[in-house]
C-alpha positions in Angstrom: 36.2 23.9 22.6 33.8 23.2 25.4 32.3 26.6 24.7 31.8 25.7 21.0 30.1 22.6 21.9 27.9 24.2 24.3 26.4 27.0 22.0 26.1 24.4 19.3 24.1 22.5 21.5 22.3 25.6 22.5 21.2 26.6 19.1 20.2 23.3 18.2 17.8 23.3 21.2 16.5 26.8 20.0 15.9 25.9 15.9 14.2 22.6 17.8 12.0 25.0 20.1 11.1 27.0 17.0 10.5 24.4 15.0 8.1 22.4 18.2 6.4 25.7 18.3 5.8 26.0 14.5 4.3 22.7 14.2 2.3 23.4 17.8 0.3 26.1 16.0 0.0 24.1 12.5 -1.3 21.1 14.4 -4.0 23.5 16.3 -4.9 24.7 12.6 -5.1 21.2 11.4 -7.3 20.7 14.8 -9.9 23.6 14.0 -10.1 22.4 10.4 -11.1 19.0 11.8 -13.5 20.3 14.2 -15.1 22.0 11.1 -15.0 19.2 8.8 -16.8 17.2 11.0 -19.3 19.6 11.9 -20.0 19.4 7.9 -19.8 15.8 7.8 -22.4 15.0 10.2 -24.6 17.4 8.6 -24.0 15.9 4.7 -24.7 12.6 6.8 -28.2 13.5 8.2 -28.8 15.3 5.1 -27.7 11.7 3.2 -30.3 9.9 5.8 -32.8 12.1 5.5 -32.7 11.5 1.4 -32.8 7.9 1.8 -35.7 7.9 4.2 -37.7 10.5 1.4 -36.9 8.2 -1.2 -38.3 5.0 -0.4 -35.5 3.9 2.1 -32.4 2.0 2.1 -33.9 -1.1 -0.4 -35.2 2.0 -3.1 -31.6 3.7 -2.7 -29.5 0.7 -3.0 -32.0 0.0 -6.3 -31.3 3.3 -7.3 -27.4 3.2 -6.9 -27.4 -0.6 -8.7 -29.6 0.8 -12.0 -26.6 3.9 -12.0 -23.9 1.6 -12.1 -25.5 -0.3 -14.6 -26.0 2.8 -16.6 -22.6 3.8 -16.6 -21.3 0.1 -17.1 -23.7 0.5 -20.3 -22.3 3.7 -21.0 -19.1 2.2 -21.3 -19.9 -0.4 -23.4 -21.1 1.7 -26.2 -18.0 3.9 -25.9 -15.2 1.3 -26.3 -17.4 -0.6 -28.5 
Protein backbone atom coordinates (compact mmCIF):
# COMPACT_ATOMS: atom_id res chain seq x y z
CA UNK A 1 0.00 0.00 0.00
CA UNK A 2 2.82 2.24 0.90
CA UNK A 3 4.53 1.25 -2.33
CA UNK A 4 1.38 2.29 -4.35
CA UNK A 5 1.29 5.52 -2.70
CA UNK A 6 4.84 6.20 -3.23
CA UNK A 7 4.97 5.63 -7.10
CA UNK A 8 1.73 7.51 -7.31
CA UNK A 9 3.41 10.26 -5.83
CA UNK A 10 6.35 9.65 -8.03
CA UNK A 11 4.61 9.96 -11.23
CA UNK A 12 2.78 12.77 -10.29
CA UNK A 13 6.00 14.64 -9.61
CA UNK A 14 7.30 13.45 -13.11
CA UNK A 15 3.91 14.52 -15.41
CA UNK A 16 4.52 17.88 -13.01
CA UNK A 17 8.31 18.02 -14.22
CA UNK A 18 7.23 17.48 -17.79
CA UNK A 19 4.62 19.63 -17.71
CA UNK A 20 7.21 22.69 -15.73
CA UNK A 21 9.52 21.97 -18.49
CA UNK A 22 6.92 22.23 -21.33
CA UNK A 23 5.75 25.47 -20.20
CA UNK A 24 9.68 26.56 -19.45
CA UNK A 25 10.39 26.40 -23.20
CA UNK A 26 6.75 27.95 -24.22
CA UNK A 27 7.40 30.79 -21.88
CA UNK A 28 11.07 31.36 -23.50
CA UNK A 29 9.14 31.36 -27.02
CA UNK A 30 6.58 33.75 -25.64
CA UNK A 31 9.91 35.74 -24.34
CA UNK A 32 11.71 35.90 -27.95
CA UNK A 33 8.43 36.90 -29.48
CA UNK A 34 8.37 39.75 -27.02
CA UNK A 35 11.72 40.75 -27.52
CA UNK A 36 10.78 41.00 -31.29
CA UNK A 37 7.63 42.74 -30.93
CA UNK A 38 9.15 45.32 -29.17
CA UNK A 39 11.98 45.67 -31.37
CA UNK A 40 8.98 46.47 -34.07
CA UNK A 41 7.18 48.63 -31.81
CA UNK A 42 9.75 51.05 -31.07
CA UNK A 43 10.54 51.29 -34.69
CA UNK A 44 6.46 51.83 -35.88
CA UNK A 45 6.89 54.45 -32.87
CA UNK A 46 9.83 56.52 -34.27
CA UNK A 47 8.45 55.88 -37.60
CA UNK A 48 4.84 57.40 -36.09
CA UNK A 49 7.11 60.49 -34.60
CA UNK A 50 8.94 60.99 -37.41
CA UNK A 51 5.34 61.32 -39.55
CA UNK A 52 4.06 63.69 -37.11
CA UNK A 53 7.09 65.92 -37.06
CA UNK A 54 6.86 65.87 -41.32
CA UNK A 55 3.48 66.74 -41.22
CA UNK A 56 3.14 69.86 -39.41
CA UNK A 57 3.43 68.35 -35.83
CA UNK A 58 1.34 67.17 -33.12
CA UNK A 59 -1.49 70.35 -33.49
CA UNK A 60 -1.69 69.40 -37.70
CA UNK A 61 -2.00 65.53 -36.80
CA UNK A 62 -4.53 65.87 -34.05
CA UNK A 63 -6.42 68.27 -36.91
CA UNK A 64 -5.95 65.62 -39.22
CA UNK A 65 -7.26 62.69 -36.92
CA UNK A 66 -10.39 65.16 -35.75
CA UNK A 67 -11.46 66.00 -39.71
CA UNK A 68 -11.17 61.73 -40.14
CA UNK A 69 -13.45 61.09 -37.55
CA UNK A 70 -15.68 63.59 -38.72
CA UNK A 71 -15.61 62.01 -42.05
CA UNK A 72 -16.51 58.80 -40.98
CA UNK A 73 -19.20 60.11 -38.36
CA UNK A 74 -20.51 61.78 -41.77
CA UNK A 75 -20.12 58.64 -43.54
CA UNK A 76 -22.32 57.15 -41.13
CA UNK A 77 -24.90 59.40 -41.30
CA UNK A 78 -25.58 59.09 -44.86
CA UNK A 79 -25.63 55.27 -44.56
CA UNK A 80 -28.25 54.85 -41.79
CA UNK A 81 -30.00 57.68 -43.10
Amino acid sequence: MLSQTVNAIGNVSKDMHTKLKEQGRKLERLDEDMDELDGTFLAQNEQLKRVIKESGGMKMFCFMVALCGIAFFLFLLVIYT
